[in-house]
N, C-alpha and C positions, 0 to 999 in steps of 0.2 A: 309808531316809532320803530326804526331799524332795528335797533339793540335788544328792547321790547322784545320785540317779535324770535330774533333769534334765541334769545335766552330763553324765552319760552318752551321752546322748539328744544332746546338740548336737557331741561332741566330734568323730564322723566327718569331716564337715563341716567343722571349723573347722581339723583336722588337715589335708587336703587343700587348702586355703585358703594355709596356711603353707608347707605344703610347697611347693606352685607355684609364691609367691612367691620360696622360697630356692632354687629349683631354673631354672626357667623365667626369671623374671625378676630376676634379683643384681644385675645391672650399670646397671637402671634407677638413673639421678643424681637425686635427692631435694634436696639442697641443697648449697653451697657453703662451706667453712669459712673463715671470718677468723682474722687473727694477733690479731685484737681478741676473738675468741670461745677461740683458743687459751688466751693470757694472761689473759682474763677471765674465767674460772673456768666454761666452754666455756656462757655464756651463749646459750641461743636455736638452739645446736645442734640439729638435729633428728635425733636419735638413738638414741629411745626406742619403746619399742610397746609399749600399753595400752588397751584397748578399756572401761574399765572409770569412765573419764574424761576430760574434756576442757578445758581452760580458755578459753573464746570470749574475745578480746580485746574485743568489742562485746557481748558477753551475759552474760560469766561462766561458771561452770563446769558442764559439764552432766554429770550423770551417765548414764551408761550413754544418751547423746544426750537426755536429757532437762532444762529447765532445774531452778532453782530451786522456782519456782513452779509449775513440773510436776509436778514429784518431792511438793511438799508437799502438790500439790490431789488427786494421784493414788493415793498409797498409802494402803492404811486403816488405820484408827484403832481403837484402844479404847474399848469404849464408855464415854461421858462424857469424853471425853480431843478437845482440839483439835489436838494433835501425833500425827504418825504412828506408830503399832509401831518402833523402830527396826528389827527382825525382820523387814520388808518391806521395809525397804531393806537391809538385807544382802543377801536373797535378789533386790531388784534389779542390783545390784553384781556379786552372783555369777552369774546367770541369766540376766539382761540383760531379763527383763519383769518388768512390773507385778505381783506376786502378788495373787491373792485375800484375803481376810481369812483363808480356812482355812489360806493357804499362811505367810501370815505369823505366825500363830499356829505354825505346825509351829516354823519356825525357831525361836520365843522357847520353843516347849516341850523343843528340843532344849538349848538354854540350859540353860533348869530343870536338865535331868539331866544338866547338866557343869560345873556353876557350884560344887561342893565345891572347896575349896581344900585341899591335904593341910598337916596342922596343923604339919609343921615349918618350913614359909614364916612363918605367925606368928612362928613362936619365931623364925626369923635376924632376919623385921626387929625383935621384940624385946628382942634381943641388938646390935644398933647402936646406936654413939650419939646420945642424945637429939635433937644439934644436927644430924646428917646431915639432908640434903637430900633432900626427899620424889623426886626424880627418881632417886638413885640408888637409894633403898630401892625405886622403882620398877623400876628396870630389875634389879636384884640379883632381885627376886621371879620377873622373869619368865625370869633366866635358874635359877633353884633351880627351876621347873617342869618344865626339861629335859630330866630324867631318865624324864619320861612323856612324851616324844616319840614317838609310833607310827611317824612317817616312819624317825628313827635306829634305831627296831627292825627295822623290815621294809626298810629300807637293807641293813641290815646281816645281815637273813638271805639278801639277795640276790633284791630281787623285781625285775620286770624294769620297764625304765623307763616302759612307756606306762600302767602303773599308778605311776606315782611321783604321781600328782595324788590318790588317794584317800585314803591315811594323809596326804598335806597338810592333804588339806580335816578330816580326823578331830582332825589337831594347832588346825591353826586355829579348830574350832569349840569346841575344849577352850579353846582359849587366852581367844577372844574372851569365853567363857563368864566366865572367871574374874577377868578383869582388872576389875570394877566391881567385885567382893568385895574385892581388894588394892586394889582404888584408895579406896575407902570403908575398910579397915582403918587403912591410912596416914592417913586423916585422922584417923581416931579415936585414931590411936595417939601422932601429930604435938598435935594440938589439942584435942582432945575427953577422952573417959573412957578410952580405950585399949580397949573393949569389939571383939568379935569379931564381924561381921555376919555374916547367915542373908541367904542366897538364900530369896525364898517364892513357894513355883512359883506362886500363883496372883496375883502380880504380873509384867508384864512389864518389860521392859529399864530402862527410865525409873524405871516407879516401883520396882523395885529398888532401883536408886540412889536415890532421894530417902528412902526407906525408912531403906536403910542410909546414910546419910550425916547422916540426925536433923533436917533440917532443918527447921523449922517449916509453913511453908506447903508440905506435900509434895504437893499436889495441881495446884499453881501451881508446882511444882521440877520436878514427874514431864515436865510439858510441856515445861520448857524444856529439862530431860536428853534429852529426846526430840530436840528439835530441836537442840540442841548440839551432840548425838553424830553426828546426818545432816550437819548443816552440813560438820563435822571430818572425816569420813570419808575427805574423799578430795580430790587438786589435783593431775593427771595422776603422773607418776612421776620428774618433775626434781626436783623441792624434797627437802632433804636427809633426812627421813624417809624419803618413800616410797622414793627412790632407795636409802638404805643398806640398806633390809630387799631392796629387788629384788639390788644389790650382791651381797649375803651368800648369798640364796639362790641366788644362780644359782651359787654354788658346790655346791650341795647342800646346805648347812647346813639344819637345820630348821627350825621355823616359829617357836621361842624362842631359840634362836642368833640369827634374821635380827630378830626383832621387839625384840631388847634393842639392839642398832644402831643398829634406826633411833628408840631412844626415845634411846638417847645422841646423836644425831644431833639430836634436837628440842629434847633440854638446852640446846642451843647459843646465844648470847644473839641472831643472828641469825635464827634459825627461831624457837624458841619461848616466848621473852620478848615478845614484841610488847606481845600482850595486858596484860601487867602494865603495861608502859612508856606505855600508852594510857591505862589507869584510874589509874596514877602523876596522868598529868598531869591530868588531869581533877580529880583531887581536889587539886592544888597550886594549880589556876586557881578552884577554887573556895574553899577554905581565903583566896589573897588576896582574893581581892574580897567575904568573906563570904557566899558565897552566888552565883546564877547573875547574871554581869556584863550590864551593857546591852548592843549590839549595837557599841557605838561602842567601849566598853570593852575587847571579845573585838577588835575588829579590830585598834585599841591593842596590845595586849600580844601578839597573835599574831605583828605586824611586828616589836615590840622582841625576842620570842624567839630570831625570824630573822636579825634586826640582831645577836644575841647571837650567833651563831655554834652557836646550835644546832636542831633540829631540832622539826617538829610529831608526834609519834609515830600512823601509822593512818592517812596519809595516803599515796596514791601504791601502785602495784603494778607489779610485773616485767610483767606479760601484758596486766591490764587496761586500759582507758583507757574506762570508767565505773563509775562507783558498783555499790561487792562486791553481788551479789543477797544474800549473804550476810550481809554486814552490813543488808539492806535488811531481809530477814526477820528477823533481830533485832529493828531499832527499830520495827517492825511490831507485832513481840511484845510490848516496851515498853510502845507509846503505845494498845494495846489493855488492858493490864493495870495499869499505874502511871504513866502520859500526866505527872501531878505530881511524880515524882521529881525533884529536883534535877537527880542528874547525868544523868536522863534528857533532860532541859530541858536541861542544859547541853550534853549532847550533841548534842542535835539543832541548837542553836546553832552549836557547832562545825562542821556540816555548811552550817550556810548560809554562815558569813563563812571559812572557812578553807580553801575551795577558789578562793573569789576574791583573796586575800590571795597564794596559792601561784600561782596563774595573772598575777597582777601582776610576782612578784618573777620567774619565767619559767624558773626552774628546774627543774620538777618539770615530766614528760612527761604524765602521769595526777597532775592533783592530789586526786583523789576517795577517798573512804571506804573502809577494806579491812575485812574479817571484825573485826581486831582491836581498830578504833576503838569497838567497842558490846559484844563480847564478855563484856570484865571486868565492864564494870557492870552488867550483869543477873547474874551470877553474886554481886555486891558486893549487889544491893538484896535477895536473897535468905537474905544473912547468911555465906555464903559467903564469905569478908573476908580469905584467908589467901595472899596474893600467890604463896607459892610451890607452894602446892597448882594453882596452875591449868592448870600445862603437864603434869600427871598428864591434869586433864582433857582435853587436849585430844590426850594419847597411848591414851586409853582410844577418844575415836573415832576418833580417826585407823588405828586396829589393824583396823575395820571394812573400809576402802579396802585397805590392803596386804594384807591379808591375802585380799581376793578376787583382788589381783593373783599374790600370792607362786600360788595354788594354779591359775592359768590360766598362769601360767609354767612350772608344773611337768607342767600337762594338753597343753600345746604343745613341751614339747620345748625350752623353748629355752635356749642355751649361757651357759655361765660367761662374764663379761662382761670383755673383754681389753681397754682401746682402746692403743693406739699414742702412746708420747710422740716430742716431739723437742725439742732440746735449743735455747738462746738464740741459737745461735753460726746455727746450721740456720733458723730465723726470718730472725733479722736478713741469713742470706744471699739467702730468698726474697724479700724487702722489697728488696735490690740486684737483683737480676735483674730484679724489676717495673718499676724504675722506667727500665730501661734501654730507647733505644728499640727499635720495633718492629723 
């Protein structure tokens, strides 16, 4: 297997890398910790290690050091298709180069031959109730997968750990294989005919899913599944996703143990609601004003929102302080394919007056556009309309990113994740001693 083989091939090297580091240099100081990053839910700590992502406060995120617009001008495509193979960017994520067309085809053919779902996963989520929540029938599927866990096998027949990264990557490339089959059943089973989708080896990733998901223009879906699933992949390893599957795994858990975690984690109305909460408001600004408001009108109502005590949703990010690449490539995609949409026009409205509106009132540190602010509604103008479907979507790419993380976590060696609490009383005594003179 392609992935196999390269991992292999890089591991020496990266092995001796770490080591040096944990050995030779430990005591090198990195950063300083505040009682404001303490109590503040250790905000902006730096604490983590991922080669697999990065979030540029001034560029956005790049993967594998690459930006946005690298990543999309760089990998290749199917023929007829203006989105990339997702299967090229996996094996960028995992690899850390650009693949060829042959290597990216390998990955999606590896898919093919792992993308059967065993038929009693239908049956449980068929056996819940009607009104359950597409996220839990989500995470329930991927933990009822975990009984074909190869890492908990060969854990457990006692293989030795500088092979613990192989039956990962074998778990992980089962898992990613299968999650657009359970993520396309749940809708079908949530919204649609309840029918049972087929993997067809001679579609890749994308158009898999648009395939299975019935959507009408699948040829215009296949693109954007494509570009959704890249986008979603991956935002270094602090946000509560990626973090709970690193979490979980670093206890050794497996690749379905660590990956229902971090979808429970993305449940969360701060992680993974955005996007709903963005296309929410979009279509309650357009429902009042009948249609997309004048420029005088959106500024209007975006201050009385403020003035209201509540909030712009898709504005503003932890890290950035410019406009998401992400959301960029979005309205890209948009205003290439349906420039006339409503909320597409409305969105893009929202982009010119409601970054000045948030820069007036002086609150917001980055008042620019996140991923979230454009996401819903290209999934909305596709017919895709079912609010609580979207955070499946955007757990099905996100599984892309952790999942090259969880298996270079397990190719390095590295330990179960402990930190150190301390308690109110211990704070508020470091805060007296500081203030005392020198």
């Amino acid at each position: 297997m392609i992935l196999h083989e390269k991992i292999s091939a890089q591991l020496p090297e990266w092995r001796e890398r770490v080591k040096s580091l944990a050995k030779e240099h430990a005591d090198v100081v990195i950063d300083e910790v505040t009682v404001g990053q303490v109590v503040g839910g250790m905000r902006d700590i730096k604490s983590l290690l991922t080669d697999v992502s990065f979030v540029d406060p001034a560029e956005g995120i790049r993967f594998r050091g690459m930006s946005i617009p690298e990543v999309l001008a760089a990998l290749p495509k199917p023929d007829g298709a203006d989105m990339p193979y997702v299967g090229g960017l996996y094996y960028l994520l995992i690899i850390g180069e650009v693949p060829s067309k042959e290597q990216a085809q390998a990955v999606e053919a590896e898919w093919a031959k792992r993308a059967e779902v065993p038929a009693y996963v239908f049956e449980m989520l068929q056996a819940m109730p009607r009104e359950t929540h597409p996220m839990t029938l989500f995470s329930q599927a991927i933990l009822a997968l975990q009984n074909g866990s190869e890492f908990f096998k060969k854990y457990h027949e006692g293989m030795k750990k500088d092979v613990y990264w192989e039956p990962a990557l074998e778990d992980s490339l089962n898992l990613t294989a299968k999650l657009p089959v359970i993520a396309a059943f749940i809708y079908n089973l949530k919204y649609r005919d309840g029918k049972t989708p087929k993997w067809d080896a001679k579609l890749d990733y994308g158009a898999n899913f648009a395939a299975m998901l019935g959507v009408a223009d699948q040829k215009g879906y296949a693109d954007l599944a494509r570009l959704y699933f890249i986008l979603h992949s991956d935002h270094e390893s602090g946000n509560v996703s990626a973090h709970a599957m690193h979490l979980v795994g670093s206890a050794l858990s497996d690749a379905y143990y660590s990956f229902s975690a971090a979808m429970n984690g993305l449940a969360g109305p701060l992680h993974g609601l955005a996007n709903q909460e963005c296309l929410g408001w979009l279509l309650d600004v357009h429902k009042q004003f009948g249609g997309v408001p004048s420029r005088d009108d959106l500024y209007k109502f975006a201050w009385d929102t403020l003035n209201g005590g509540k909030v712009i949703p898709g504005y503003g990010h932890a890290v950035l302080r410019v406009p998401d690449p992400r959301y960029t490539a979005q309205m890209n995609f948009a205003k290439q394919r349906f420039p006339q949409d409503d909320l597409v026009r409305l969105a893009d409205l929202v982009f010119d007056v409601v970054p000045q509106v948030l820069k007036e009132q002086g609150k917001a540190k980055n008042p620019a556009p996140n991923v979230d602010a454009i996401s819903g509604t290209l999934q909305y103008y596709y017919g895709v309309r079912e609010f609580d479907f979207y955070t499946v979507l955007f757990g099905v790419g996100r599984a892309l990113g952790v999942t090259a993380n969880y298996v270079w976590a397990r190719a390095l060696g590295q330990p179960i994740e402990r930190p150190k609490s301390l308690t109110t009383k211990m704070l508020e005594d470091a805060v007296a001693k500081a203030a005392q003179p020198a």
